[in-house]
Backbone as CSV, one residue per row, in Angstrom:
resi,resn,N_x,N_y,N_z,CA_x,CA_y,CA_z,C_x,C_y,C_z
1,UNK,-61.413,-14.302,-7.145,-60.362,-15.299,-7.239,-59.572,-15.159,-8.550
2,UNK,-60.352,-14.153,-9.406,-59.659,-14.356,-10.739,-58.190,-13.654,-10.251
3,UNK,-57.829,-12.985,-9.416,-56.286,-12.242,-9.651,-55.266,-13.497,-8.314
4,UNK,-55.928,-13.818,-7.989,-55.004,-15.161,-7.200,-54.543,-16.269,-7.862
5,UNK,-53.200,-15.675,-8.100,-52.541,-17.196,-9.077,-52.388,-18.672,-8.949
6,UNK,-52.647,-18.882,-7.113,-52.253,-20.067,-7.224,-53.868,-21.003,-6.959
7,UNK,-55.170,-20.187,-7.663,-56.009,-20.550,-7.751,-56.656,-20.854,-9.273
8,UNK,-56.787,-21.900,-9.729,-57.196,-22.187,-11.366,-58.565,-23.051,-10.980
9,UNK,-59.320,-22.393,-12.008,-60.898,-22.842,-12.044,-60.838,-24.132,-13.426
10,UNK,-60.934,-25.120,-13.417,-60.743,-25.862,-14.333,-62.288,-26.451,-14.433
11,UNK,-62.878,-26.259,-15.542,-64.439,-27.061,-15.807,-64.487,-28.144,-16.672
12,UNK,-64.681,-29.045,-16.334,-64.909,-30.534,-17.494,-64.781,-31.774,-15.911
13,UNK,-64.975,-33.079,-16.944,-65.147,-34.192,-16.181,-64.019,-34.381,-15.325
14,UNK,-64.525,-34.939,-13.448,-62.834,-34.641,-13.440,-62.233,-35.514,-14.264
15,UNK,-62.436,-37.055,-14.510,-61.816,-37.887,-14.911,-60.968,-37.962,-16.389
16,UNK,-61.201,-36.968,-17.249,-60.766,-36.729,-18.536,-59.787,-35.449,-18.210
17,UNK,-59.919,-34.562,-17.081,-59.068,-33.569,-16.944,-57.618,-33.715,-17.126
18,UNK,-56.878,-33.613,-17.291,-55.586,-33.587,-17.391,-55.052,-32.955,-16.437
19,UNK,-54.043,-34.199,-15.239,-53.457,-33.159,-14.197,-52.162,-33.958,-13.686
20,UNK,-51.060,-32.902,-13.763,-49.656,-33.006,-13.364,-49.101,-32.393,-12.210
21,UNK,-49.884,-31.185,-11.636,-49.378,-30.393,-10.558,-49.568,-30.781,-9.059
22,UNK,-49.278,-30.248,-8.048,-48.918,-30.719,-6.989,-50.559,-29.741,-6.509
23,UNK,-50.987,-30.429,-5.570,-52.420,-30.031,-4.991,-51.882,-29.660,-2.955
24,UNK,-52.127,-28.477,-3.124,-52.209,-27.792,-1.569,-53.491,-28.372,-0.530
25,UNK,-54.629,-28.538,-1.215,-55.800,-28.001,-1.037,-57.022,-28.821,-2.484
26,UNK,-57.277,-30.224,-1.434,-58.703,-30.509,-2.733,-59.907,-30.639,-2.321
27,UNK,-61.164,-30.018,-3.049,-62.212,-30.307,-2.547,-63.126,-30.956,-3.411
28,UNK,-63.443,-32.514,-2.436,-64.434,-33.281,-3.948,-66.068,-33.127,-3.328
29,UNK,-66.797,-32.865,-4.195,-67.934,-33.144,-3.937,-68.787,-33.717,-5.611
30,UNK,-68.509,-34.108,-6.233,-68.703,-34.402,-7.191,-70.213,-35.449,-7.724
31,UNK,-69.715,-36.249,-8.171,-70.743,-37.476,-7.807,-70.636,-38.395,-6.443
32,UNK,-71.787,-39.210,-6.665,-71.634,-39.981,-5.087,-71.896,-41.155,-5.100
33,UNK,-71.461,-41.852,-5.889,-70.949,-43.001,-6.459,-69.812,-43.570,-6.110
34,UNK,-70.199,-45.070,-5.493,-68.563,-45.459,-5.130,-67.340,-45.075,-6.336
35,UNK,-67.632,-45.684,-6.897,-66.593,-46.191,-8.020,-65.735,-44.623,-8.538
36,UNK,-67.029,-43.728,-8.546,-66.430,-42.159,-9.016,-65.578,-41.825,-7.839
37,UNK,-65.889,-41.725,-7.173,-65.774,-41.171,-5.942,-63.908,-41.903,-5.544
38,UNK,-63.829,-43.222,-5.557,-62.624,-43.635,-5.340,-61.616,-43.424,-6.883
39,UNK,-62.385,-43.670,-8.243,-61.603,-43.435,-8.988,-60.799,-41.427,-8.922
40,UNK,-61.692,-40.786,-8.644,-61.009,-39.835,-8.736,-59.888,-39.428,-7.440
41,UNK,-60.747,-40.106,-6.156,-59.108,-40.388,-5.152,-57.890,-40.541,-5.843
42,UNK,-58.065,-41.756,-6.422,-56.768,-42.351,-7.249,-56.000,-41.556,-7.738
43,UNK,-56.667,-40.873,-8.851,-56.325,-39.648,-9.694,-55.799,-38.731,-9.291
44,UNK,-56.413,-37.851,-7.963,-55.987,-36.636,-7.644,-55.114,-36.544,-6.642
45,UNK,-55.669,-37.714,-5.698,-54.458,-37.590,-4.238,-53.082,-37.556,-4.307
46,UNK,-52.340,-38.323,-5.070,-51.295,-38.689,-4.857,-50.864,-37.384,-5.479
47,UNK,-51.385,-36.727,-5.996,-50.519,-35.486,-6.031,-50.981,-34.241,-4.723
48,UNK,-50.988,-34.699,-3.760,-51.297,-33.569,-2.789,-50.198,-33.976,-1.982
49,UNK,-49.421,-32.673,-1.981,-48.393,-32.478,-0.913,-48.447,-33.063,0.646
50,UNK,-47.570,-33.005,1.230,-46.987,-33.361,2.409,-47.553,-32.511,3.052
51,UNK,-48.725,-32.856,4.423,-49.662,-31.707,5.130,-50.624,-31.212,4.363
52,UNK,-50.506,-31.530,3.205,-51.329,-30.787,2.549,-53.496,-31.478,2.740
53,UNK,-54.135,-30.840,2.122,-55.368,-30.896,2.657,-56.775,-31.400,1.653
54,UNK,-57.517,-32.334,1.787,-58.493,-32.924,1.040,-59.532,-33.032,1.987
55,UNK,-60.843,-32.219,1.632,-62.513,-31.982,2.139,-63.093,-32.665,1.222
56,UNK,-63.975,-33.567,1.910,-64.872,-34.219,0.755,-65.718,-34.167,1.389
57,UNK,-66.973,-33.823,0.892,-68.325,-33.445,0.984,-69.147,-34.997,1.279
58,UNK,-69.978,-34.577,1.582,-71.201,-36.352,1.765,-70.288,-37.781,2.210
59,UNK,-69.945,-37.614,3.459,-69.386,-38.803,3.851,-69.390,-38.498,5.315
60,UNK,-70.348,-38.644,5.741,-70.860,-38.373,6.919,-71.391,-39.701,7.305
61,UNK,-71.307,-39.852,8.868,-71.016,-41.388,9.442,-72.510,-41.903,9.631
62,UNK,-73.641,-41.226,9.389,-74.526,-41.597,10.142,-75.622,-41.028,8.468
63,UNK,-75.188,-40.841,7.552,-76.094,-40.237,6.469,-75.802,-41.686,5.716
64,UNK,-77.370,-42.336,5.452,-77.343,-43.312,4.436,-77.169,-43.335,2.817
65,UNK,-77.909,-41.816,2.648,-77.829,-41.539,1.032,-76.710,-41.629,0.447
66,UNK,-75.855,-41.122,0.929,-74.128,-40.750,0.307,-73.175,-41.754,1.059
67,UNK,-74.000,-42.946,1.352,-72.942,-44.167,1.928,-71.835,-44.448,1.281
68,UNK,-72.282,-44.317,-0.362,-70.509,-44.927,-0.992,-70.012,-44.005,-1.333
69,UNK,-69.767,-42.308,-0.967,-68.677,-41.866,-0.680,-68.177,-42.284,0.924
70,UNK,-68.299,-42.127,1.415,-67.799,-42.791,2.491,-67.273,-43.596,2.683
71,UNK,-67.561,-45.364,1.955,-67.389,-45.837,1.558,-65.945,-46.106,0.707
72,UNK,-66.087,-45.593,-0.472,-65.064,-44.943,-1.120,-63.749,-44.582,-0.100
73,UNK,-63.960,-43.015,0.700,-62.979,-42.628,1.365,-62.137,-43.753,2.677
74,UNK,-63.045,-44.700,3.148,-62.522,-45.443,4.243,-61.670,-46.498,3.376
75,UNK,-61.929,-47.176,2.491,-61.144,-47.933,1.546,-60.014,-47.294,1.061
76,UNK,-60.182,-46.230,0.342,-58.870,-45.479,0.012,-57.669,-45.362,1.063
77,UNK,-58.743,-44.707,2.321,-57.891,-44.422,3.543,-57.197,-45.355,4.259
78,UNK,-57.960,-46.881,4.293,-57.215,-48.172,4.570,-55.890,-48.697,3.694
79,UNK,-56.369,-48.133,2.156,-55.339,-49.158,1.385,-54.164,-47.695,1.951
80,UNK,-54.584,-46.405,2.178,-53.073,-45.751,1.475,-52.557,-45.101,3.229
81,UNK,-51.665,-45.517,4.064,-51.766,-45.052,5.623,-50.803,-43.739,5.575
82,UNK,-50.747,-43.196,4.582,-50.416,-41.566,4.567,-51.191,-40.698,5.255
83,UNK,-52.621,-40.917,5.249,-53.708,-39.923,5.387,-54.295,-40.671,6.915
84,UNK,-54.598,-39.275,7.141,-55.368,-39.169,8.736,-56.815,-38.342,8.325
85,UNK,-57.699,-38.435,9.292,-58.849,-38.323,8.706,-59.601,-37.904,10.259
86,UNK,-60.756,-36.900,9.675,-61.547,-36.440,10.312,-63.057,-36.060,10.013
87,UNK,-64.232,-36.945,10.068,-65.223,-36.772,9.810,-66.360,-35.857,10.577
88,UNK,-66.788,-34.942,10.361,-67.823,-33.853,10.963,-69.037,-34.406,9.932
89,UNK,-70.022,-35.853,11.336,-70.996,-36.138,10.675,-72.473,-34.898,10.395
90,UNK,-72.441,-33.655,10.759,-73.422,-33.122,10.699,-73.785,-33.488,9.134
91,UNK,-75.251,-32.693,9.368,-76.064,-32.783,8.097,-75.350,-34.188,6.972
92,UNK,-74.812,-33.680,5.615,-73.676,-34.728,5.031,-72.951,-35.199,5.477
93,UNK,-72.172,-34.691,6.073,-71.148,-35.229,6.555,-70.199,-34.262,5.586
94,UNK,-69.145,-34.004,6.353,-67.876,-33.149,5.563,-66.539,-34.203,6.321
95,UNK,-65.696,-34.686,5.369,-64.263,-35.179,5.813,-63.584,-34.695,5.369
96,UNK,-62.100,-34.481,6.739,-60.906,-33.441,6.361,-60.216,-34.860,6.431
97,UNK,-59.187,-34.752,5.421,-58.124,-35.627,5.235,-56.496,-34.889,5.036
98,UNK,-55.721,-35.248,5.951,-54.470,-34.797,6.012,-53.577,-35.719,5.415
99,UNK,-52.710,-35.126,4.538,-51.551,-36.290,4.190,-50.107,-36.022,5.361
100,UNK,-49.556,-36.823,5.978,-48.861,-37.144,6.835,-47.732,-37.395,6.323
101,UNK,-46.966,-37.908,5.225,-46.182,-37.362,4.299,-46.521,-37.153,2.770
């Protein structure tokens, strides 16, 4: 991945990261904590393009451990009706989220 430009490896908290650019493509799996989990929604979504694409890990409909990501994502997904959503409860659970504009 190192010679693919429109791929940047950024390491630190997300929440202290510093970010201005427009997101194609996000994948959270981070902590699994409500509060993390929606604060960094906040943070990162609104910069993801039109069609563009968000996988979040452990939010699977039927897994109790990782309830408040899930949690998290259905709240987000209620307050903001841009996004359409698709949960594949296997194992964790994996959700695809589309932004619609």
């Amino acid at each position: 991945m190192d010679k693919e430009e429109r791929y940047h490896f950024i390491q630190g908290n997300s929440l202290e990261v510093k970010w201005d650019k427009q997101i194609d493509f996000l994948f959270i799996d981070s902590g699994h904590a409500y509060d993390l989990t929606l604060k960094e929604m906040d943070k990162y979504l609104p910069f993801v393009v039109e069609k563009g694409i968000v996988c979040m890990h452990d939010t699977g409909e039927f897994n109790n451990v990782f309830f408040d990501c899930r949690k998290a994502m259905l709240d987000y997904v209620g307050k903001n009706p841009v996004w359409n959503y698709r949960t594949l409860s296997n194992q964790n659970g994996l959700s695809i989220l589309r932004r619609k504009i």
